[in-house]
C-alpha positions as CSV (number, residue, x, y, z in Angstrom):
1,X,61.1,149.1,116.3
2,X,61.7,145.3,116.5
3,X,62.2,143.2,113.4
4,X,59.8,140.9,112.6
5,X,60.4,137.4,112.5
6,X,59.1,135.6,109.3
7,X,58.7,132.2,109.3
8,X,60.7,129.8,107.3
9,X,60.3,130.0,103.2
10,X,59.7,126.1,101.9
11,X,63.2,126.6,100.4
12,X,65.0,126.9,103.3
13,X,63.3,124.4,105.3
14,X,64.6,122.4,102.2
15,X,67.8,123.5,102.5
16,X,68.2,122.7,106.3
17,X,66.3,119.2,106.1
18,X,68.8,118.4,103.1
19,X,72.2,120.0,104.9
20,X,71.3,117.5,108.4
21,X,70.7,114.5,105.9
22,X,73.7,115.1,104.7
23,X,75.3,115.3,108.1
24,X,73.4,112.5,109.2
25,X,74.9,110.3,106.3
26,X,78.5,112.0,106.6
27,X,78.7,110.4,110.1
28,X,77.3,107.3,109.4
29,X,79.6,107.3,106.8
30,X,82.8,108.2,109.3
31,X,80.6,105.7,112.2
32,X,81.2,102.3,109.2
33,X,84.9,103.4,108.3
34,X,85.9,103.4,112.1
35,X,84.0,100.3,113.0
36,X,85.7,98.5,110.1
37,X,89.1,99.9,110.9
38,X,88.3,98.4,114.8
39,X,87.6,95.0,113.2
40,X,90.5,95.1,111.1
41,X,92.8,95.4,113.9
42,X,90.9,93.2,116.0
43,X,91.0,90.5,113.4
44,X,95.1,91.5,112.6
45,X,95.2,91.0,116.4
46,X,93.7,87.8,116.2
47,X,95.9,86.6,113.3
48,X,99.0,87.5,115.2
49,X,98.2,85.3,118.2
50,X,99.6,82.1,115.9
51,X,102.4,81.9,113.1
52,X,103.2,79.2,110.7
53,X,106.4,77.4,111.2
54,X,108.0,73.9,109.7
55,X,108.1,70.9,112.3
56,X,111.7,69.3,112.1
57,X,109.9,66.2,113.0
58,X,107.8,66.1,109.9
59,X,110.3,67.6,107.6
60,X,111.5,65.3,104.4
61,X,113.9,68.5,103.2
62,X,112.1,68.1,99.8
63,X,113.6,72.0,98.5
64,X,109.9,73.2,98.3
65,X,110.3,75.8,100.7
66,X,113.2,77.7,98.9
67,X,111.1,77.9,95.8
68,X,107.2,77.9,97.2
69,X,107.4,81.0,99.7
70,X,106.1,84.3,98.6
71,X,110.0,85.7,99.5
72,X,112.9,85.7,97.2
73,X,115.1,84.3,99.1
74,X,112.7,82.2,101.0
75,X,111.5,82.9,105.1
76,X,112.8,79.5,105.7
77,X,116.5,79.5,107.4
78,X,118.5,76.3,107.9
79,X,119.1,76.5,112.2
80,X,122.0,74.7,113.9
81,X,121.7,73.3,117.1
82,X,124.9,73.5,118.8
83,X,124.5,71.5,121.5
84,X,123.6,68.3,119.4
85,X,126.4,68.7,116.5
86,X,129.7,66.8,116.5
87,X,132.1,69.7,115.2
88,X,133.0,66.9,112.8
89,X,136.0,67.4,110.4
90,X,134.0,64.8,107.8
91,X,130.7,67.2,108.2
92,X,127.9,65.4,105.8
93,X,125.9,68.7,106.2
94,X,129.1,70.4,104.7
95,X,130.3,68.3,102.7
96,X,129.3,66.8,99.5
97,X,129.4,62.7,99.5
98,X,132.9,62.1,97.9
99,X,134.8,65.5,98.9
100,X,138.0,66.3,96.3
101,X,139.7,67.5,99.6
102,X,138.2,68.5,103.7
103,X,138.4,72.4,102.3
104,X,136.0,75.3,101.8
105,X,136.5,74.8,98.0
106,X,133.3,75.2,96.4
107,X,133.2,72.0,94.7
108,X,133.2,70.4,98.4
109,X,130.4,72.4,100.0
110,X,126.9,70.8,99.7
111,X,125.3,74.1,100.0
112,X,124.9,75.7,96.4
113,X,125.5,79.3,98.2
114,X,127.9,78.9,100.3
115,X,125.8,79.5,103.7
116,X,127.0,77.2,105.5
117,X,130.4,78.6,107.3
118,X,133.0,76.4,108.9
119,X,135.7,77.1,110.9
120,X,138.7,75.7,112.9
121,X,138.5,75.1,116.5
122,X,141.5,72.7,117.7
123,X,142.1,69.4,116.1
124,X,140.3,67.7,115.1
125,X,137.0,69.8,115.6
126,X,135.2,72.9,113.6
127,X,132.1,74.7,114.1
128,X,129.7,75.2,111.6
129,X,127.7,78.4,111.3
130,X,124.5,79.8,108.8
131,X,124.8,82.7,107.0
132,X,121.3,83.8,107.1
133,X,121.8,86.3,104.6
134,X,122.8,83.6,102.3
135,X,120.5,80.9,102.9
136,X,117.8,80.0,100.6
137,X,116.0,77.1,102.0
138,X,116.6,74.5,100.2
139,X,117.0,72.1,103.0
140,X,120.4,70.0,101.3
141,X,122.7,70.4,104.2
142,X,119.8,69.4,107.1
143,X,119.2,66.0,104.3
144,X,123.4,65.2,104.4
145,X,123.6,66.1,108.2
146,X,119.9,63.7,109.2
147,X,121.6,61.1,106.7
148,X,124.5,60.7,108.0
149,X,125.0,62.7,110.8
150,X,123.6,64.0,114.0
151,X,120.9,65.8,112.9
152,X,122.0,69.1,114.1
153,X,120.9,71.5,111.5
154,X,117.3,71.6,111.0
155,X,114.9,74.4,108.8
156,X,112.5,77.0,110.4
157,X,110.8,79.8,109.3
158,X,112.4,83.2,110.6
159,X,109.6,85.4,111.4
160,X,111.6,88.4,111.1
161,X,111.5,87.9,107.7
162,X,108.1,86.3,107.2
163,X,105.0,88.3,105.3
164,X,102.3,85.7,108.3
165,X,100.5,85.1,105.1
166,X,97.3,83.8,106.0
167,X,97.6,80.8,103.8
168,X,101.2,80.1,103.7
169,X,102.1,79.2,100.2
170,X,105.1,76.4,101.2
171,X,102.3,74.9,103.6
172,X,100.6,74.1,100.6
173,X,103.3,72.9,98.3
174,X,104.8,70.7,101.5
175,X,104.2,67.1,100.7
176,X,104.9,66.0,104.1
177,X,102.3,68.5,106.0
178,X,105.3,69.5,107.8
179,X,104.0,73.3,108.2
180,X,101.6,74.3,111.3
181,X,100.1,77.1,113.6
182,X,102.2,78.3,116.9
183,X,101.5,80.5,119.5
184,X,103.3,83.9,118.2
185,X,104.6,83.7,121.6
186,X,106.5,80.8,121.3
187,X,107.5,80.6,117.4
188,X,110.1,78.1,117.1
189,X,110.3,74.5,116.9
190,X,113.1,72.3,118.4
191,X,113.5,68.7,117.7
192,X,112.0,66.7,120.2
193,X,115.4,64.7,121.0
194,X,117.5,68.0,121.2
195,X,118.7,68.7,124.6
196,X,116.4,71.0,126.6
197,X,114.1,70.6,122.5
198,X,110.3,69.7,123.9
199,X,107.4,68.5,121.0
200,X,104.9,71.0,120.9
């Protein structure tokens, strides 16, 4: 003998309507998550297609950007541009003004942490090098060498340190508007008058 089917009870057509609303919501629940995950990486994406970075053009080595970025020690490196430096013995980048002695004594070096390296060539030249590691910023030895040198070191932002804030905290504090967007793909900024340097 074959069962009988019985219509639905109003209790379980409650049930059912309830369990696909609760479906339905589920997924438009999961449907908003992805969408805004897709616009966050679209809009990450987006972001990324510029960095900030520090014109040496515009730059008046004020010291803001050792203290004003979000990092401890600061995203902004002192660069050398070898190619334009003298390999003086006398280096004003190096070098306080009135030197006891041409040494690596601390009381001679302009930098206050010692990132600035020098070392012996031949007579009468030496190279100068930057400890990143050491390097906070702070601009001193790109003022001595513009002042009265060749103008050889120079500050950038080192991007494999940088957070790519969206509002870059030195760009605000820099009194000279020295800080701007730059294609991501092209993230550093020569000086104009630096051999094979171009202005962007």
């Amino acid at each position: 003998m074959s069962e009988e089917i019985k219509p639905d009870s109003g209790s379980e057509k409650a049930k059912k309507t309830a369990l696909s609303r609760r479906n339905f919501l589920k997924m438009c629940g999961i449907s908003a998550i992805a969408l805004a995950g897709s616009a966050m990486v679209f809009k990450r994406k987006q972001f990324i297609e510029t960095v900030w970075q520090l014109d040496p053009e515009k730059c008046i080595q004020c010291g803001r950007c050792a203290a004003a970025c979000v990092l401890t020690p600061s995203a902004v490196k002192c660069v050398h541009c070898f190619a334009r430096c003298g390999y003086c013995d006398l280096c004003s980048g190096y070098f306080v003004q009135k030197p006891v002695a041409l040494d690596t004594g601390a009381e001679n070096q302009l930098c206050p942490t010692g990132a600035l390296k020098r070392t012996f060539v031949e007579d009468p030249y030496f190279q100068y090098t930057i400890d990143e590691k050491l390097c906070i910023g702070c601009g001193r030895c790109v003022k001595g060498c513009g002042d009265f040198g060749n103008g050889s070191l120079f500050l950038q932002i080192r991007h494999n340190r940088c957070k790519h804030c969206n509002e870059c905290a030195i760009a605000v504090a820099c009194p000279a508007d020295a800080f701007k967007r730059v294609p991501a793909t092209n993230p550093y900024l020569m000086r104009s008058d630096v051999p094979g340097g171009k202005k962007t």
